[in-house]
C-alpha positions as CSV (number, residue, x, y, z in Angstrom):
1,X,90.8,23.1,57.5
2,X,91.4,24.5,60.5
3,X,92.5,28.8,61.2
4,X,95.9,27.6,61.7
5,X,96.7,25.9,59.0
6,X,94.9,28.4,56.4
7,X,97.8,31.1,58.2
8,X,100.3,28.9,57.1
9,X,99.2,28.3,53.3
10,X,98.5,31.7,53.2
11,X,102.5,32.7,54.7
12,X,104.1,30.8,51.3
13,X,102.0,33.0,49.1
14,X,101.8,36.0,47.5
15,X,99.3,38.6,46.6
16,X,98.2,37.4,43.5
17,X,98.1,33.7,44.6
18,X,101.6,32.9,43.3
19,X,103.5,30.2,45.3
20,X,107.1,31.1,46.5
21,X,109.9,29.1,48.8
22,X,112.0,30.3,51.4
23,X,116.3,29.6,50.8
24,X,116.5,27.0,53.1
25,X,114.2,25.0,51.5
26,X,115.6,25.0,47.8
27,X,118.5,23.6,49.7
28,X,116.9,20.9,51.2
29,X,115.8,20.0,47.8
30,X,119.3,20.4,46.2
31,X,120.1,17.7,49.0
32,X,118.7,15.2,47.0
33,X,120.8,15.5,43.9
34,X,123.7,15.6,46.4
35,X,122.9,12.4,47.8
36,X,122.9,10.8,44.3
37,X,126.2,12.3,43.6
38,X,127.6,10.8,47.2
39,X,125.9,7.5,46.4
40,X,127.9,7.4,42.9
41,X,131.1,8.3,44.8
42,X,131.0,5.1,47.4
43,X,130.0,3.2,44.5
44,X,132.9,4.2,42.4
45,X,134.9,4.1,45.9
46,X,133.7,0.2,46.6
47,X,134.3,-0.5,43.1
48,X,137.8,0.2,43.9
49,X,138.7,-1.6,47.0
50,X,136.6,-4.8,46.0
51,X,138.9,-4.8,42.3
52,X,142.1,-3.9,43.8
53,X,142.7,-5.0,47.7
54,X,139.7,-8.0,47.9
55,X,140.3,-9.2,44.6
56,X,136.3,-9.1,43.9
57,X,135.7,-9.0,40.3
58,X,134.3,-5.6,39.7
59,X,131.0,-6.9,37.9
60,X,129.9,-8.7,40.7
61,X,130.8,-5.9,43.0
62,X,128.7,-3.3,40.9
63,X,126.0,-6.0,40.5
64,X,125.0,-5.4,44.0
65,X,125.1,-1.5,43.6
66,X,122.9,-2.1,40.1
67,X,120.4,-4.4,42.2
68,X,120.3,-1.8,44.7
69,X,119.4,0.9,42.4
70,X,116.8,-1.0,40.5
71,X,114.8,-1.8,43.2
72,X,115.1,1.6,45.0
73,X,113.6,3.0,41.0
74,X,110.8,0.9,42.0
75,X,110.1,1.2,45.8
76,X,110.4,5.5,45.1
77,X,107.2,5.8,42.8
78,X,105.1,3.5,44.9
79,X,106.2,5.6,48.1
80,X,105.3,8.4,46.9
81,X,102.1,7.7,45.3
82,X,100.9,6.3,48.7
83,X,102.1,9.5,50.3
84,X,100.5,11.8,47.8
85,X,97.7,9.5,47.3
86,X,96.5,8.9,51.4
87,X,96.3,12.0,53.5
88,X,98.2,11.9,57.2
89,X,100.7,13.7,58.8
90,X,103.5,13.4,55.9
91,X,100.5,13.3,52.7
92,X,99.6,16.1,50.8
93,X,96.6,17.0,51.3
94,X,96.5,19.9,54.1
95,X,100.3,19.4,55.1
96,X,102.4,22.4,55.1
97,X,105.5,22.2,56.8
């Protein structure tokens, strides 16, 4: 590693080699738990309008959302073992934002 990016490690720690986070990025991580919270609001929302104004039958209409879900609980761990696993601009290894 480089001078520059030993400055930055060494900006998000303390003396005694504790870690710590600035605000604004425990709310960039509360973000995420947001997002799930809007997600389950459209759903509940497009559950709604298929049922009552298209006359979807709501099974079919949260079928979609389920399939949705499903596939996105398995896309999310292989993501991010590739991420964590290969260095690069994004990985782990060496990258401090």
């Amino acid at each position: 590693m480089d001078s520059s990016s030993n400055e930055k490690i060494k900006k998000y720690m303390k003396e005694d080699g504790i870690h710590f986070v600035p605000v604004w990025r425990i709310f960039g991580f509360s973000g995420a738990n947001m997002a799930v919270n809007l997600y389950m609001g459209i759903t509940m929302i497009m559950s709604y309008y298929l049922n009552g104004y298209v006359g979807m039958a709501v099974v079919l209409a949260s079928s979609f959302s389920t399939i949705m879900r499903l596939w996105d609980g398995v896309t999310d761990p292989i993501v991010g073992f590739l991420i964590d696993k290969f260095g690069g601009r994004f990985g782990k290894p060496g990258c401090v934002l």
